[in-house]
Structures are given as C-alpha cells and as structure tokens.
C-alpha positions as CSV (number, residue, x, y, z in Angstrom):
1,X,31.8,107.0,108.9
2,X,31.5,104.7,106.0
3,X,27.8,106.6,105.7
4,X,29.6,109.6,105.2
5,X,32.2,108.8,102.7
6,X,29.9,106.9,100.6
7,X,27.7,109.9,100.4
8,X,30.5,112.1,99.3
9,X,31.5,109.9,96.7
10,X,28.2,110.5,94.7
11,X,29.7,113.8,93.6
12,X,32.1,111.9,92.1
13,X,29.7,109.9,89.5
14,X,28.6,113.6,88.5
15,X,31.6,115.1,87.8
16,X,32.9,112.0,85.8
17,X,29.6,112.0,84.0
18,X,30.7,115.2,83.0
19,X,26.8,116.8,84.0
20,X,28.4,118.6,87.3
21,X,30.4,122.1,87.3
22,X,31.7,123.5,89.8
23,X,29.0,125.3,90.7
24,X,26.9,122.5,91.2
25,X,29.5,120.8,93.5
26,X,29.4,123.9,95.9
27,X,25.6,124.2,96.0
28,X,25.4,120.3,97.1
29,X,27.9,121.5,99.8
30,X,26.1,124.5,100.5
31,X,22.6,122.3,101.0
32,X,24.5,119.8,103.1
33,X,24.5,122.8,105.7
34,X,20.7,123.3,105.5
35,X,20.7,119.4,106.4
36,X,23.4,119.6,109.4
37,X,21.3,122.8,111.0
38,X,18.0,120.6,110.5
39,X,19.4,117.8,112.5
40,X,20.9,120.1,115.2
41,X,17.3,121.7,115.6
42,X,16.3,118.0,116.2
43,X,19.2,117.6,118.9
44,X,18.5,121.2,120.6
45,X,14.5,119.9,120.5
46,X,15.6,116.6,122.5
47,X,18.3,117.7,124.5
48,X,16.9,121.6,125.7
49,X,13.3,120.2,126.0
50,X,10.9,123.7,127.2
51,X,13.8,125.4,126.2
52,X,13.6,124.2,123.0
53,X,10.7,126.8,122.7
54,X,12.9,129.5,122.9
55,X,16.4,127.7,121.1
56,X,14.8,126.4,117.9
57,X,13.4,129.6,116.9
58,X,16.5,131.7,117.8
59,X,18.5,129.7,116.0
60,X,16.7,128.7,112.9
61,X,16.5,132.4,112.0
62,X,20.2,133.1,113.1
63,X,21.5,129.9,111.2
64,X,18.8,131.2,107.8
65,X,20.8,134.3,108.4
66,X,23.6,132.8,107.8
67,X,23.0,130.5,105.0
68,X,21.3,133.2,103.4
69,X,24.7,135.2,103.1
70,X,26.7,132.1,102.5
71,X,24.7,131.0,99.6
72,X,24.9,135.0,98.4
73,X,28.8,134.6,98.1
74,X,28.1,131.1,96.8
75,X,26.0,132.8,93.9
76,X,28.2,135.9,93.2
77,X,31.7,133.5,92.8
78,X,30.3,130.2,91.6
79,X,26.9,130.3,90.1
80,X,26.1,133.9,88.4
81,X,29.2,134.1,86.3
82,X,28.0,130.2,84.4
83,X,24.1,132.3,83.8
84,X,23.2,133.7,80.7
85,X,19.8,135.3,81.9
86,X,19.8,137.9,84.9
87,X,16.8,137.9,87.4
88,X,15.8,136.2,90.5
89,X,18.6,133.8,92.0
90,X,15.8,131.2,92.9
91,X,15.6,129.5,89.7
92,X,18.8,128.6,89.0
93,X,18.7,127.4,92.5
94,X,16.0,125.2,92.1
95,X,17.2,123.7,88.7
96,X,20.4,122.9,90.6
97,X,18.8,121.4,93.3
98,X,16.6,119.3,91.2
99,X,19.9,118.3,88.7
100,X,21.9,117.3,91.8
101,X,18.6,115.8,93.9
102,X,20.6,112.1,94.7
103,X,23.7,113.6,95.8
104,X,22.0,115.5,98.1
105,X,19.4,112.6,99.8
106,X,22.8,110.8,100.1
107,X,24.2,113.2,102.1
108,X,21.1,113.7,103.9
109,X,21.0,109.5,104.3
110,X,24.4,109.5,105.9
111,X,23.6,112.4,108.3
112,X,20.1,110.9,109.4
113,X,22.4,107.5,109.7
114,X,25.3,109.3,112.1
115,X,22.2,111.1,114.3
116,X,20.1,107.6,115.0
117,X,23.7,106.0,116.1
118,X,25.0,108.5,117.9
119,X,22.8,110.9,119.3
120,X,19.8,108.3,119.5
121,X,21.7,105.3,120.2
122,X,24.7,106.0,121.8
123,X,22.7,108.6,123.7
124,X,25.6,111.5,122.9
125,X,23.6,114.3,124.9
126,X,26.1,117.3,124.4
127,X,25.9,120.4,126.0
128,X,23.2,123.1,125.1
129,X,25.8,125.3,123.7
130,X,28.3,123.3,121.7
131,X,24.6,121.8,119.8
132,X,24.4,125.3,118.8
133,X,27.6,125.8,117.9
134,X,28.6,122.8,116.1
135,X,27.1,123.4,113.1
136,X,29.0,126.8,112.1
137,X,32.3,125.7,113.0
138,X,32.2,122.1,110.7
139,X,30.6,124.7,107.9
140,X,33.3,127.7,108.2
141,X,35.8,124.9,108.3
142,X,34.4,122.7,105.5
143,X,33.2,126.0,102.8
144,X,37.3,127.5,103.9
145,X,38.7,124.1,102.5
146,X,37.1,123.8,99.3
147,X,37.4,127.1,98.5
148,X,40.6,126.9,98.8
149,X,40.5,124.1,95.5
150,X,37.3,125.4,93.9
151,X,39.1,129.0,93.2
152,X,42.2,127.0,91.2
153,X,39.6,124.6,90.0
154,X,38.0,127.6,88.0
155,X,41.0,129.2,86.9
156,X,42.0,125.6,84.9
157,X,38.7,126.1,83.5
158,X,37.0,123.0,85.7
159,X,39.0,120.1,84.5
160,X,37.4,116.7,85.9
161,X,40.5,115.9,87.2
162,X,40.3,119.5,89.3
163,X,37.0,118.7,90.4
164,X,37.6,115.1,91.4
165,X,40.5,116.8,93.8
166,X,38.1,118.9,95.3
167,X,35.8,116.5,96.6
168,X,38.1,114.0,98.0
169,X,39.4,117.6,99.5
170,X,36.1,117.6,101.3
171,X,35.9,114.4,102.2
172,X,38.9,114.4,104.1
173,X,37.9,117.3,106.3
174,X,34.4,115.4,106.6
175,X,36.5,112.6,108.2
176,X,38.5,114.7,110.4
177,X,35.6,116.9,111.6
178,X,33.3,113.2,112.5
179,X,36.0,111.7,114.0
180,X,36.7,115.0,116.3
181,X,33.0,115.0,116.9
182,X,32.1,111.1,117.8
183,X,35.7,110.6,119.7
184,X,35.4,108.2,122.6
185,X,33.4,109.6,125.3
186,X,32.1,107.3,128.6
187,X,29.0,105.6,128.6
188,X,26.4,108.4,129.8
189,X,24.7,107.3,133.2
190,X,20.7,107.0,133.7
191,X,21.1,110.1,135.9
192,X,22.8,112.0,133.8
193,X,26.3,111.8,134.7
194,X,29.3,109.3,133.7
195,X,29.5,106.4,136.5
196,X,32.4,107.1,139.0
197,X,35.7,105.5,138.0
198,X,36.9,102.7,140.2
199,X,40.5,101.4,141.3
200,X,41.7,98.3,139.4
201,X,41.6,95.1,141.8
202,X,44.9,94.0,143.0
C-alpha cells in the first residue's frame, strides 16, 4: 500500500509545479485504468489457463470498449474545452501522455509491485469472474469520486489548492478499494483449497 500512495503523490509535484490542469490529472487517472485491465489480462492468463484463449480476447475488446467511451466523456468535459485547434483527439492525447509520462510509470510501478506480492507471491488466485470484474468496479468507483471534486475544481477556475484536494480525494478511495481487495484471506492449499480448520487443543 505504501506503493500505491507514493505513486499517487507524483501528481502532487505536477500540480504544485504548476505544469498540470485538470485535465491532465484525469487523463493520468484515466491511463491508470489501461494499466489495471493490462494486469487483469495477466491474472485471467494465469489463473483461466486454455480458457485464457477465449477470456483475454473477450475482454480486451469489451474493456477497449469501455475505455474508449470513458476517455470520450473524459475529452468532451475535461480536455476539448482547454484546445484551441479542433481535429483528431489523438494528439492532444499523446502530448499529454508524454507531459505526464512519470506519473504514469509510477503508477504503473506500484501496480506491477501489488500483482508480484499478491497475486504472484501470496498466490491470491481469485475466481474467474470477479478477475473480470474487478477492474470496472475500482474504475466506476474511482472516475465517480473525482468527478465529484474535478467538476468544483473547474468551476474555481483550477486553483492548486482544488487540485491538490482532488488527488488526495483519489487516494483515499485507492486505499479503501486495496484494502477491500487484499483483506486477509487463508493461506491457499497446494490442491487448491484452504486446509481444513482444526479444534484448538485443550
């Protein structure tokens, strides 16, 4: 968890740089959804095995689907509006990516940190269908959140302060959501099931 904070603080040196809008904040957000489906395809391609074959394509083109539309609103309500030129959306994409390029291999570094001591290491094989589904609840959750701050934080007219509120916003529901997901679960048996609880001795 310390991973995951520290990634989120790297925002933070942007916006009190004063070279991050908000804009910028919610496309680093956005991306960090591209990174959480990646990992999950890694997870269905461990955990499904021949099924994989089948998984990983269905849901990398259902979970493009949807980042496709969520990066559409993203545009429309927190990108367009700051443009001065019309045209193709990729562009200003790009040069956002590139501006914002370290806050986004943090987050990237702390999500590749949480899969090798989790899923690797504490072996945290969850079912086929919550692998799946994991990823769109944490985003709907996360994206509801700070939109809730990111529409007052444009009506102030971005002040750093605003911004600054926003991201610890995030962060908090980032804690919530990994400690929900890595809560205490029993040491998962060679076969594939917990071992048997027994009685304590007298």
């Amino acid at each position: 968890m310390i991973s995951l904070v520290a990634a989120n603080l790297v925002p933070l040196f942007g916006v009190l740089l004063g070279s991050w809008n908000v804009g910028d904040i919610m496309i680093l957000f956005w991306a960090e959804s591209a990174i959480i489906g990646l990992f999950a395809i890694i997870k269905l391609g461990m955990a499904a095995r021949w099924g994989a074959l089948f998984l990983v394509p269905f849901f990398t083109v259902h979970f493009g689907i949807f980042m496709s539309v969520h990066f559409v609103f993203l545009y429309v309500f927190f990108i367009g509006p700051d443009l001065d030129t019309a045209g193709s959306v990729v562009e200003p994409l790009l040069t956002t990516l590139a501006r914002i390029w370290f806050g986004l291999a943090a987050l990237f570094l702390s999500h590749a940190v949480s899969f090798v001591f989790y899923f690797v290491g504490r072996e945290e094989r969850l079912p086929i269908n919550r692998i799946m589904t994991a990823p769109y609840a944490r985003i709907i959750v996360m994206h509801i959140t700070i939109l809730v701050g990111a529409v007052p934080t444009l009506a102030l007219g971005q002040p750093v302060y605003a911004l600054v509120l926003l991201i610890l916003l995030k962060i908090g529901v980032d804690v919530v959501s990994h400690l929900r997901a890595h809560r205490a679960r029993p040491p998962r048996h060679p076969s594939g099931t917990p071992p048997a609880r027994t009685a304590p001795k007298a």
